[in-house]
BAKOLKOL-416557 format. One record per residue (C-alpha): residue number from 0; x, y, z. Coordinates in nm, 3 decimals, m for minus. Last residue first. Example, Ala and Ser with C-alpha at 12.3 -4.5 7.8 and 13.67 -1.06 7.14 Angstrom:
BEGIN
   i       X       Y       Z
   1   1.367  m0.106   0.714
   0   1.230  m0.450   0.780
//
This chain:
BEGIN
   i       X       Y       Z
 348   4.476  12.036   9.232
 347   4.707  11.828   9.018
 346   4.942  11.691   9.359
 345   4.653  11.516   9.517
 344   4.462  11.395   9.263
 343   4.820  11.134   9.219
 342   5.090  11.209   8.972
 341   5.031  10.964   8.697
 340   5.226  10.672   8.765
 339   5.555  10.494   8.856
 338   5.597  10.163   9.010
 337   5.512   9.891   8.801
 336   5.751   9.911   8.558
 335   5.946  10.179   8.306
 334   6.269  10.074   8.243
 333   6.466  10.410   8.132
 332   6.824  10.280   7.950
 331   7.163  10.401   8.012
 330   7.422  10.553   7.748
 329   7.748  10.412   7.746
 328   8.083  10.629   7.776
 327   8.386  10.480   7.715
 326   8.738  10.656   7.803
 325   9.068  10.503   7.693
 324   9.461  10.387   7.751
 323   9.623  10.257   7.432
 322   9.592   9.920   7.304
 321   9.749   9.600   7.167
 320  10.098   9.670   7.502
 319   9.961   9.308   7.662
 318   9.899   9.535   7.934
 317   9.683   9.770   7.754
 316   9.460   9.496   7.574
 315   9.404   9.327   7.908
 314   9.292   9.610   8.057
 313   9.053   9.696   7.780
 312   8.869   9.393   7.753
 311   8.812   9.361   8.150
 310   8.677   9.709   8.139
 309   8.471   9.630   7.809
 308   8.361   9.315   7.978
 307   8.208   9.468   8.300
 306   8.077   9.788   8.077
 305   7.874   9.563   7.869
 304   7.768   9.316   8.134
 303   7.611   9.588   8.354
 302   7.419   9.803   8.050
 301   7.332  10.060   8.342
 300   6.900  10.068   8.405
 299   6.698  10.355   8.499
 298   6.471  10.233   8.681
 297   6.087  10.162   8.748
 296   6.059   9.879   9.015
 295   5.842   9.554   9.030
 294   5.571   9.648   9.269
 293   5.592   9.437   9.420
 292   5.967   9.370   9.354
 291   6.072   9.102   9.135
 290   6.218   9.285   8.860
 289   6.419   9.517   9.069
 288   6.623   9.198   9.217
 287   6.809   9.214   8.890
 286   6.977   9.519   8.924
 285   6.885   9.802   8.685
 284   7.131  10.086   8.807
 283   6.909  10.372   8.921
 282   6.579  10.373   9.138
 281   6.198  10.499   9.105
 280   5.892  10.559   9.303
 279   5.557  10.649   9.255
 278   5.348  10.784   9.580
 277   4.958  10.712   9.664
 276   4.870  10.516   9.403
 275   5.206  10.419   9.296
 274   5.283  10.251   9.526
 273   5.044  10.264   9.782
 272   5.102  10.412  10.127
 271   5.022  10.235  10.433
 270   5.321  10.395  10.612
 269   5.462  10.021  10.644
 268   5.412   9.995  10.275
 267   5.637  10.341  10.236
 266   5.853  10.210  10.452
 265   5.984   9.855  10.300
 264   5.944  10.058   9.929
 263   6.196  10.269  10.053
 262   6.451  10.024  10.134
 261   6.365   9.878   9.755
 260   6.463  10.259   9.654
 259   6.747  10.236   9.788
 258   6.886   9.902   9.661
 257   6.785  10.033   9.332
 256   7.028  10.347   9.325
 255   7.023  10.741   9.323
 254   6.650  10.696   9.481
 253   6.396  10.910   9.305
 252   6.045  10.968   9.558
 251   5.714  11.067   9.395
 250   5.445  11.238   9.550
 249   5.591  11.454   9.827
 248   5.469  11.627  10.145
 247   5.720  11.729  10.389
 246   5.558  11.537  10.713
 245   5.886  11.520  10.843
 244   5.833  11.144  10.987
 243   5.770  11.069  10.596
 242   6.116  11.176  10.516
 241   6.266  11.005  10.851
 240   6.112  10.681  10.727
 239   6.222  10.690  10.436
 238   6.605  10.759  10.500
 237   6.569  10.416  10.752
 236   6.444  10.218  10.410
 235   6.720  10.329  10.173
 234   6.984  10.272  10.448
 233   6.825   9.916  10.488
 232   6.810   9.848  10.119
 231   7.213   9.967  10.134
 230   7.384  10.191   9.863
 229   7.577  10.436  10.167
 228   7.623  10.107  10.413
 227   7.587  10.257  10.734
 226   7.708  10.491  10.930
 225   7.697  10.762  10.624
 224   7.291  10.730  10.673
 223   7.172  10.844  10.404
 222   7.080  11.262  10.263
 221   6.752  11.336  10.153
 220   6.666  11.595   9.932
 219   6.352  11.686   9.974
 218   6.375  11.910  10.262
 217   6.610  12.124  10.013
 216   6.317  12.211   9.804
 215   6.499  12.224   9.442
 214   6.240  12.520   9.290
 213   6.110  12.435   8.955
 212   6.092  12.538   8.626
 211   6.083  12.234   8.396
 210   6.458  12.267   8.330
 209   6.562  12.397   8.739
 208   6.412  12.008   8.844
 207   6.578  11.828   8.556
 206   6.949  11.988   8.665
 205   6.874  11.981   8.994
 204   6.808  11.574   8.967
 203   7.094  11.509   8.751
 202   7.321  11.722   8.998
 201   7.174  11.473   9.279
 200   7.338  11.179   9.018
 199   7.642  11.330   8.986
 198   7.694  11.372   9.337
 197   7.568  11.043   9.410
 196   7.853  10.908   9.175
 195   8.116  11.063   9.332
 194   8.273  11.394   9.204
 193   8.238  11.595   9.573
 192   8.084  11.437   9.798
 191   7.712  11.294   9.807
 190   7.823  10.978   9.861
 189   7.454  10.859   9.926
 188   7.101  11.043   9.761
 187   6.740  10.938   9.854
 186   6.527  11.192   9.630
 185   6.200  11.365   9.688
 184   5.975  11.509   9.367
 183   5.710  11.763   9.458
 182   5.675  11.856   9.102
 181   5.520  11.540   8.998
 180   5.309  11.530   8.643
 179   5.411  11.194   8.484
 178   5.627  11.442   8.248
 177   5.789  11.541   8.580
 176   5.871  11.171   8.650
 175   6.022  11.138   8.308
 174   6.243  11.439   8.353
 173   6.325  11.344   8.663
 172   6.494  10.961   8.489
 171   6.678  11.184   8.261
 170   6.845  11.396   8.427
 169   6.983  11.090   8.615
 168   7.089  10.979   8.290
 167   7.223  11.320   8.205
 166   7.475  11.308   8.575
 165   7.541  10.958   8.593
 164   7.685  11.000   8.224
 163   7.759  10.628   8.223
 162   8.108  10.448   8.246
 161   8.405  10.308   8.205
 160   8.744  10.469   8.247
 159   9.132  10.469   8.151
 158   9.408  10.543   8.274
 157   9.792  10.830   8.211
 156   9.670  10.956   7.889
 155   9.340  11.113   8.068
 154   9.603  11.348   8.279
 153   9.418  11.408   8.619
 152   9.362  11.802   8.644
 151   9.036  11.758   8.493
 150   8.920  11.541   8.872
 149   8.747  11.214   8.770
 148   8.392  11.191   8.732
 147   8.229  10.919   9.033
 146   8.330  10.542   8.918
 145   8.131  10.244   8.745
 144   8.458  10.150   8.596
 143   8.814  10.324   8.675
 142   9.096  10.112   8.517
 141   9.390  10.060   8.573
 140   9.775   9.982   8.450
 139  10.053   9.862   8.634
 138  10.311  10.084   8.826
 137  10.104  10.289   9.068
 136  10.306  10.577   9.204
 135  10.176  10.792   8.928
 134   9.827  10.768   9.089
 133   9.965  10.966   9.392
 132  10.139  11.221   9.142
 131   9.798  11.287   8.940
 130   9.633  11.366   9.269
 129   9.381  11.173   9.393
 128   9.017  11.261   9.410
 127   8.807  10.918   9.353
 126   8.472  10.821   9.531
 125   8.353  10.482   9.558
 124   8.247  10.247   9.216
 123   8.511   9.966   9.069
 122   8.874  10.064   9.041
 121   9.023   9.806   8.786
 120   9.367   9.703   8.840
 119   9.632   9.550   8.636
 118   9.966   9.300   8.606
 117   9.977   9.182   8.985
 116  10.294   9.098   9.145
 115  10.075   8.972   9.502
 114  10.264   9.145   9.739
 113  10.389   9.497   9.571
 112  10.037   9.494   9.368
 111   9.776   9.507   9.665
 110  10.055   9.707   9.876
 109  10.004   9.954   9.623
 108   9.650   9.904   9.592
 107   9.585   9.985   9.927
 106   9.730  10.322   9.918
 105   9.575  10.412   9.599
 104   9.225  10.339   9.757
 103   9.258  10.513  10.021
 102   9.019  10.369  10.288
 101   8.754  10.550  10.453
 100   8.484  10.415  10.265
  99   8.630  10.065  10.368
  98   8.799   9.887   9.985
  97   8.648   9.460   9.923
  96   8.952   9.328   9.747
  95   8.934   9.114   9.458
  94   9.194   8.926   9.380
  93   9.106   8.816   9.005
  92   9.354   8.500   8.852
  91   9.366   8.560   8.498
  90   9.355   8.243   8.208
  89   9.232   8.456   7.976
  88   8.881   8.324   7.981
  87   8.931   8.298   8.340
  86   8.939   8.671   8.332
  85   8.615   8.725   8.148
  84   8.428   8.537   8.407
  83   8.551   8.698   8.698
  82   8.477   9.023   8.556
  81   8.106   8.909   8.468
  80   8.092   8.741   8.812
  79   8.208   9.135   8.948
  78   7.979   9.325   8.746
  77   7.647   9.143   8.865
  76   7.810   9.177   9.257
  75   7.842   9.590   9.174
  74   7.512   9.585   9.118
  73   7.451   9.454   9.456
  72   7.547   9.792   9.650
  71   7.671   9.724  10.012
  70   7.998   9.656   9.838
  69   8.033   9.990   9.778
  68   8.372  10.045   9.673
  67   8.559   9.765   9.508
  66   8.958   9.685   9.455
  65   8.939   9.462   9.134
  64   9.334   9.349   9.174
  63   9.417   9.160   8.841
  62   9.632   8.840   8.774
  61   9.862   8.643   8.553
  60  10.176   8.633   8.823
  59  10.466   8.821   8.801
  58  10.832   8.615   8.867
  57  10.852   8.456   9.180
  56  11.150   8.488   9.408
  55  11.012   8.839   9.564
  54  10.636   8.642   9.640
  53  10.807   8.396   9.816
  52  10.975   8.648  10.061
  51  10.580   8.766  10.095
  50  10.599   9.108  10.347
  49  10.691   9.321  10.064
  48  10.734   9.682  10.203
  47  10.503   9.934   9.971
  46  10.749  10.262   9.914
  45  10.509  10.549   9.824
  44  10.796  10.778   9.839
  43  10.636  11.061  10.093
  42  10.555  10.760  10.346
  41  10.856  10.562  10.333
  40  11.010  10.871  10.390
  39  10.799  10.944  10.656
  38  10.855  10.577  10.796
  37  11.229  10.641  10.787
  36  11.267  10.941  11.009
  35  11.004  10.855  11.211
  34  11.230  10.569  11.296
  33  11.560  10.749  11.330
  32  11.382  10.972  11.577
  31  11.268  10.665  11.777
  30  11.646  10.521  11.794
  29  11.616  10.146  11.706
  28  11.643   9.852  11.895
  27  11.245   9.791  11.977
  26  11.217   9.614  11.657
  25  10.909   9.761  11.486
  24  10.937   9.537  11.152
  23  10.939   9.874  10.926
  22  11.210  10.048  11.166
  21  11.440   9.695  11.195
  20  11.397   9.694  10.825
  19  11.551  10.067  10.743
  18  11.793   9.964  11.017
  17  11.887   9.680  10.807
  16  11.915   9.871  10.480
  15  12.190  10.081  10.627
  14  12.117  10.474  10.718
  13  12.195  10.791  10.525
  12  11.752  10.853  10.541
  11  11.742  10.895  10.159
  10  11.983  10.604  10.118
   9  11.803  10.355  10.329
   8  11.457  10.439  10.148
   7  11.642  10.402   9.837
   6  11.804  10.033   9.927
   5  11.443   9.980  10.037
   4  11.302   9.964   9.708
   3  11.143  10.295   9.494
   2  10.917  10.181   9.186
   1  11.004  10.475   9.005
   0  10.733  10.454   8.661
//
């Protein structure tokens, strides 16, 4: 892949190399035109300046950039000691850096790579839309894990992806509820943009809902707080409380991931409800802490060590040129606690 240097950025703009550096080091003695000049080629050529001379006089180092979405979220923190693991066993340094919800992701992990010389990167959860020329500006190989469908028009040759069907599991985890007799089912849903993984997972829920025959009630379909952290117990727990403030009645409530769905559990005991007398409630991902809920939470649970060491597996195998880029699919698994009932008197009559 072009890996465009400054000596291109000069030559595009007809200037020398030193005003190219006087623009990206804002010295005051250069024409403003000039500048803009420069930083939109900069821009358009996905030049990353290297602000680390000791990082240009070493050769590449034996690390990884995991650039995370989500932090809120602790199943990614499972996947992340599993990565970290796995790369000490090959003797891999892991920078992990912790990505805003409005931060590119490409962007930062082309500056990620320019200053630290890194040999791979592993997108873990968040949203991803790029175009298949911004991802061709990255020039080690990646992988997306735990990560929203990627757009068709992305070549699959070009990186690789791990991952559930967030979109049948999720399917999956209604359909059980229904069986338990709900029909007024209410879900907490976050990201719920276009190809993320709370997209996938509302689709899941429509999908299940439209099967058994019926209607999606919008006012059950409840959208988080995007000022806070979208996968956040207390996100999970202030959605609650403006479902049951609506007075929409409901008898079981499906939160798109655990940490939700413990948040909920917070309000529904403050409402005095039972769980599940009263209302059964579910999650999605399987993190530890759902065991030791009271009630200890039904889920539907993602095989976290599995995928974490198959991404780690395959990146290694595609930069040390053993494997070619891939796309694994692993099938989740319905853990049925404490939770989830029978629908209650109230919702048979």
């Amino acid at each position: 892949m072009f890996e465009p240097t400054i000596k291109d950025i000069a030559k595009m703009c007809g200037v020398g190399v030193s005003t190219v550096s006087r623009a990206i080091n804002n010295h005051p003695d250069i024409n403003p035109e000039t500048k803009e000049r420069i930083m939109d080629a900069i821009k358009e050529s996905g030049y990353v300046p290297n602000d680390s001379a000791r990082n240009l006089k070493r050769v590449d180092a034996k690390a990884i950039a995991v650039l995370i979405k989500g932090i809120s979220n602790p199943f990614f923190t499972s996947m992340i000691k599993v990565i970290e693991q796995e790369c000490k066993k090959k003797h891999y340094a892991m920078e992990l850096s912790h990505i805003e919800a409005d931060e590119d992701e490409v962007d930062v992990a082309q500056k990620v790579v320019k200053e630290k010389r890194l040999r791979g990167i592993i997108f873990l959860g968040g949203l991803f839309s790029h175009s298949e020329e911004k991802l061709q500006k990255l020039t080690v190989p990646f992988v997306f894990s735990a990560v929203g469908s990627i757009p068709e028009s992305i070549n699959k040759n070009s990186y690789s992806s791990i991952s559930v069907d967030d979109r049948k599991e999720s399917a999956r985890m209604v359909d059980y509820l229904i069986g338990l007799g709900h029909t007024r089912i209410a879900i907490l849903i976050a990201e719920a943009e276009e190809q993320s993984i709370g997209k996938l997972r509302l689709e899941g829920y429509c999908d299940s809902l439209k099967a058994h025959g019926i209607a999606v009630n919008p006012k059950l379909v409840c959208q988080t707080d995007d000022g806070l952290g979208h996968f956040s117990m207390e996100n999970g727990y202030l959605t609650t409380r403006k479902l049951l403030e609506s007075k929409e009645p409901f008898t079981a409530l499906y939160a798109v991931a655990d940490a939700l769905a413990i948040g909920a559990l917070r309000a529904l005991h403050e409402a005095g409800l039972e769980v599940p007398g009263d209302v059964s409630i579910a999650g999605y991902d399987g993190i530890d802490m759902a065991n030791y809920t009271v009630p200890s939470l039904t889920t539907m649970h993602q095989p976290v060590e599995e995928m974490a060491k198959a991404t780690t597996k395959l990146l290694f195998n595609i930069i040390a040129g053993r494997a070619e880029h891939q796309h694994i699919t692993y099938k989740a698994e319905l853990v049925i606690k404490e939770s989830t009932d029978y629908a209650a008197r109230t919702e048979k009559s």
